[in-house]
C-alpha positions in Angstrom: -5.6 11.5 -11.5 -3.5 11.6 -14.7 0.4 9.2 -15.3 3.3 10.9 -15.2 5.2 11.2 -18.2 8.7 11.6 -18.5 12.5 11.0 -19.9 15.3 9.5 -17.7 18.9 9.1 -17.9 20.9 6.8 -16.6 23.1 7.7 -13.8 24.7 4.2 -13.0 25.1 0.7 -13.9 25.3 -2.2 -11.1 25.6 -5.7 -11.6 23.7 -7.7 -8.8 24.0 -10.6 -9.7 26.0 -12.0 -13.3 22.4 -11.9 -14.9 20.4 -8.9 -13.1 21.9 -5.4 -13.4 20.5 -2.7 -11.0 20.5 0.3 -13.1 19.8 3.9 -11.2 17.9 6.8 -13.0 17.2 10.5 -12.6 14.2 11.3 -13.5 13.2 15.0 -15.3 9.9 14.8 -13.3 9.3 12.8 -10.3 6.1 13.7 -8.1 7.6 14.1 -4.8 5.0 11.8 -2.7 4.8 8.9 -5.4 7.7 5.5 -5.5 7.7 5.0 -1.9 5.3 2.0 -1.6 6.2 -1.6 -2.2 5.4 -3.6 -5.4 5.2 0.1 -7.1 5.2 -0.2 -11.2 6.1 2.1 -13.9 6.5 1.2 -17.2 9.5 2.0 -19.6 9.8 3.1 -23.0 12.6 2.0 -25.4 13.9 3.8 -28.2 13.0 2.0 -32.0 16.5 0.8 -33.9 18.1 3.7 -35.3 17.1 6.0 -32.4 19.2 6.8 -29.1 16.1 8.3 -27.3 12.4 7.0 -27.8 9.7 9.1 -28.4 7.7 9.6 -25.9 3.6 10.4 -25.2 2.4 13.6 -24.9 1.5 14.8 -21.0 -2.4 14.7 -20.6 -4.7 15.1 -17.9 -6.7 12.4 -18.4 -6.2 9.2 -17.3 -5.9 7.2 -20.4 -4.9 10.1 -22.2 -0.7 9.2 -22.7 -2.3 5.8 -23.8 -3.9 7.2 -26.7 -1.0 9.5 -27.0 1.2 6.6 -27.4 -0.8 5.0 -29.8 -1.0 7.4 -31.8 2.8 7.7 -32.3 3.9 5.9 -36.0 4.4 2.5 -35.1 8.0 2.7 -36.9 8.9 5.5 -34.1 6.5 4.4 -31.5 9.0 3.1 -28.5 8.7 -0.1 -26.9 6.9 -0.4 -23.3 7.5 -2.7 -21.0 6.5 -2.8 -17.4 8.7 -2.9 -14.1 8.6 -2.6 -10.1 10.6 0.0 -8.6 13.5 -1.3 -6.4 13.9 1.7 -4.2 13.8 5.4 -4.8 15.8 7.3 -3.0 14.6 9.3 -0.6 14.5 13.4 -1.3 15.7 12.7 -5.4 14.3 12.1 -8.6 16.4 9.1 -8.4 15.0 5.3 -8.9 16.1 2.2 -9.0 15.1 -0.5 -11.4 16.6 -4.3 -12.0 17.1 -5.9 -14.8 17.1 -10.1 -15.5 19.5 -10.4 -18.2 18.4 -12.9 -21.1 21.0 -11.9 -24.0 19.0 -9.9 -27.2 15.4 -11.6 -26.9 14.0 -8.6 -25.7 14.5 -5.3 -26.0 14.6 -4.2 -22.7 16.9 -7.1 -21.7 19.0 -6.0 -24.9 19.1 -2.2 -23.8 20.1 -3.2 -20.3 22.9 -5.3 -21.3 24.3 -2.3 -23.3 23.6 0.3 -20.8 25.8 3.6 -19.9 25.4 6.9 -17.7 23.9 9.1 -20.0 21.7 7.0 -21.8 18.1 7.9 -21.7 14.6 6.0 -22.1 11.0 7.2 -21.0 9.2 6.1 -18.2 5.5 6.2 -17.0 4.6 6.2 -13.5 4.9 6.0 -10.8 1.6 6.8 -9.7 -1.4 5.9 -6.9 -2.9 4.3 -9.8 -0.1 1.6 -10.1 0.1 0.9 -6.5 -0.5 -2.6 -6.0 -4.3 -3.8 -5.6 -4.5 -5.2 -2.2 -3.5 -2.6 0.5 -0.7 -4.8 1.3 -0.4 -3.9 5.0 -3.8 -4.0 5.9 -3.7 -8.0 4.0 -1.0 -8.5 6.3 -1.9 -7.6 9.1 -4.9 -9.9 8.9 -3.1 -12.5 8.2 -1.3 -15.7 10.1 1.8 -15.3 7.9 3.0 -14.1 4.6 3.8 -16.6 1.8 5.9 -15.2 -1.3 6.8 -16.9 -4.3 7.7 -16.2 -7.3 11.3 -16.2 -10.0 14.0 -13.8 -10.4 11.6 -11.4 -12.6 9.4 -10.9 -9.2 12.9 -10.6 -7.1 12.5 -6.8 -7.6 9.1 -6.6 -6.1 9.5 -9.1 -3.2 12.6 -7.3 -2.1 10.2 -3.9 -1.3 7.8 -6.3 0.1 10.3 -7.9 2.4 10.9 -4.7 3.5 7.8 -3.4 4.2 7.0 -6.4 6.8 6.8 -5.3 10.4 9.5 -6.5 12.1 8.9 -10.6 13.0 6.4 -10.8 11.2 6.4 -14.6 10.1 7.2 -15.4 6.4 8.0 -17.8 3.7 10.1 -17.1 0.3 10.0 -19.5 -2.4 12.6 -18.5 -5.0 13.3 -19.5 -8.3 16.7 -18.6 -10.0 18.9 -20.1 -12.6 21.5 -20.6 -11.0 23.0 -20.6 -7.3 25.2 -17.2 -8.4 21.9 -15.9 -8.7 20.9 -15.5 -5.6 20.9 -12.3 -3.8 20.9 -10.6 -0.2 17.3 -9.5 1.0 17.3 -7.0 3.9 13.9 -7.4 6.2 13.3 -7.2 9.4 10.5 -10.5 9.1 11.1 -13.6 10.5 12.0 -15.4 7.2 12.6 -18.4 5.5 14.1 -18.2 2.2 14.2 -22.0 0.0 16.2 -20.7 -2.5 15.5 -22.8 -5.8 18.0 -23.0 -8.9 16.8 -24.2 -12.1 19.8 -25.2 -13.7 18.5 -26.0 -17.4 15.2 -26.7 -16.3 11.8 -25.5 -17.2 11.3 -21.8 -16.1 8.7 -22.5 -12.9 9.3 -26.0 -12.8 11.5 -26.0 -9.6 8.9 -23.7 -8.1 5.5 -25.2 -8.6 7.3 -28.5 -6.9 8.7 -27.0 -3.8 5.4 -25.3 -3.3 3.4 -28.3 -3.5 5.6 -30.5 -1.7 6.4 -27.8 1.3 5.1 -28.3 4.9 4.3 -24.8 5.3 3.1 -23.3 8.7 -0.1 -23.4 10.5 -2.8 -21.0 10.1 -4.3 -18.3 7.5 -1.7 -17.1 4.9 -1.5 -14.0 2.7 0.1 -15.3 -0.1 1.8 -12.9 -3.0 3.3 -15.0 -6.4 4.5 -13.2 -9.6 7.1 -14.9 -12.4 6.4 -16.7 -15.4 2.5 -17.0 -16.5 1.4 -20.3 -16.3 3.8 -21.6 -12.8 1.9 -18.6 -11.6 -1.4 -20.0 -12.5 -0.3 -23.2 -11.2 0.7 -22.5 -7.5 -2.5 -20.2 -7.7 -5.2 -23.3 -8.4 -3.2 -25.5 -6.3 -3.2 -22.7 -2.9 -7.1 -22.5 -3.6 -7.9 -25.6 -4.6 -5.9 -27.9 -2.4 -4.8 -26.0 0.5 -8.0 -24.3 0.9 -6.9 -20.8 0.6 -9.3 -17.8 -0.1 -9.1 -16.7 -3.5 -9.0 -13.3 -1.8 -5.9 -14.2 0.3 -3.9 -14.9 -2.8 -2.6 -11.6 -5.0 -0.8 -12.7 -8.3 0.7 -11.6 -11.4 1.8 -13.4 -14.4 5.1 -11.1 -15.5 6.1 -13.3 -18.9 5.2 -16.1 -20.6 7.6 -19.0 -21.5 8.0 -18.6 -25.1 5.5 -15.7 -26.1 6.9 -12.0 -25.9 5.1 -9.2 -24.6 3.8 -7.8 -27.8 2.3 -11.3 -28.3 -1.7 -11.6 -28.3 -2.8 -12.7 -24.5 -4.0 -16.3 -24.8 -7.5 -17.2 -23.8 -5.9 -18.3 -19.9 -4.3 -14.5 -19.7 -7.8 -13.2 -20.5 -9.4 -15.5 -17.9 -6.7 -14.4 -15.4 -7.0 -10.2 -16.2 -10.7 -10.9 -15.8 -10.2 -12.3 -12.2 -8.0 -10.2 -10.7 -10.7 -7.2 -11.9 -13.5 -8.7 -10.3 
């Protein structure tokens, strides 16, 4: 099974929220079965300064092969590549959906995304069975009590698909971190849910989280807990689910989406190497 490869333009600009824009994308080539799943990531390339599109990996059939493709791109052309979860795609178009968190220039996809127009174009990898998330997430559900899901606005994107993926009344519990009250946004399920919506407000980033996890009284029975934000809150609420409320380590699925003062093209501390090893045990 080989990653898609392709260029997509931008079709429209939405602002969700004052710092999240939901930005809409036709795709040249979209397999017709693949974007439909929750929690499904592609990854995005950004054009270099100086360009308007990036350049992008050659197509291969092998699995790794747009990897090496990409590497082997001059690093003064080779775009940047960051990952994302689809929001929605649209059912019968080559049309996705992708949010945004808006954090001024520290980034370049938070830089591009501030700046964004219809017409503008960027590459994109995936989606693909291979990124579909690594516990069958119904089956996990269904043999579970309840669903617990934490995580900041960078894992709003995925929740929202998981959210609406839950059979109807299926019990659940959000835990959301935000910066700010205008921050928080509408999320359509058809679970029995209950949101704690929590607002930073100059704090640490997972700071407000970690504490409302540890301090909640949260419902009886097994759980099947999902968390994604900021590195080490992640890591955090993980040890304390396993190692004081008594979860299975198998019962929690997380991801560590950014690290509080590292960048992505940063080298993974020895903690990110102990996580990537446990998740691919």
């Amino acid at each position: 099974m080989s990653l898609p490869v392709t260029s997509v333009q931008v079709i429209e600009v939405e602002r969700v929220t004052p710092r999240m824009a939901r930005i809409s994308f036709e795709a040249e080539v979209l397999d017709p079965g693949v974007g439909g799943t929750p929690d499904q990531q592609v990854k995005l390339c950004f054009p270099r300064p100086g360009r308007e599109t990036p350049v992008l990996p050659a197509r291969s059939d092998d699995v790794m092969g747009w990897y090496q493709a990409y590497l082997a791109i001059p690093e003064a052309e080779r775009p940047w590549m960051r990952s994302f979860t689809l929001r929605r795609r649209r059912p019968g178009t080559r049309v996705v959906e992708i949010d945004f968190v808006l954090h001024g220039d520290t980034g370049p996809a938070s830089a591009w995304a501030g700046r964004a127009r219809p017409g503008d174009r960027l590459g994109m990898v995936g989606p693909s069975e291979l990124y579909a998330p690594p516990v069958p997430f119904a089956d996990a559900v269904a043999a579970a009590d309840w669903v617990l899901l934490a995580g900041d606005e960078t894992a709003l994107p995925a929740i929202g698909t998981l959210l609406e993926a839950l059979p109807a009344g299926t019990p659940a519990v959000a835990f959301l971190e935000v910066a700010a009250e205008a921050e928080r946004q509408q999320l359509a399920t058809g679970a029995a849910l209950t949101v704690h919506w929590l607002h930073r407000d100059g704090a640490a980033p997972g700071g407000p989280l970690t504490a409302a996890v540890r301090a909640a009284e949260l419902p009886a029975g097994t759980p099947f807990a999902w968390l994604a934000g900021e590195a080490s809150a992640i890591r955090a609420l993980r040890r304390h689910l396993v190692g004081e409320r008594g979860l299975a380590k198998t019962s929690v699925e997380f991801a560590g989406y950014w690290r509080h003062r590292l960048g992505q093209d940063d080298a993974p501390t020895a903690e990110d190497l102990a996580d990537a090893q446990e998740k691919s045990a």
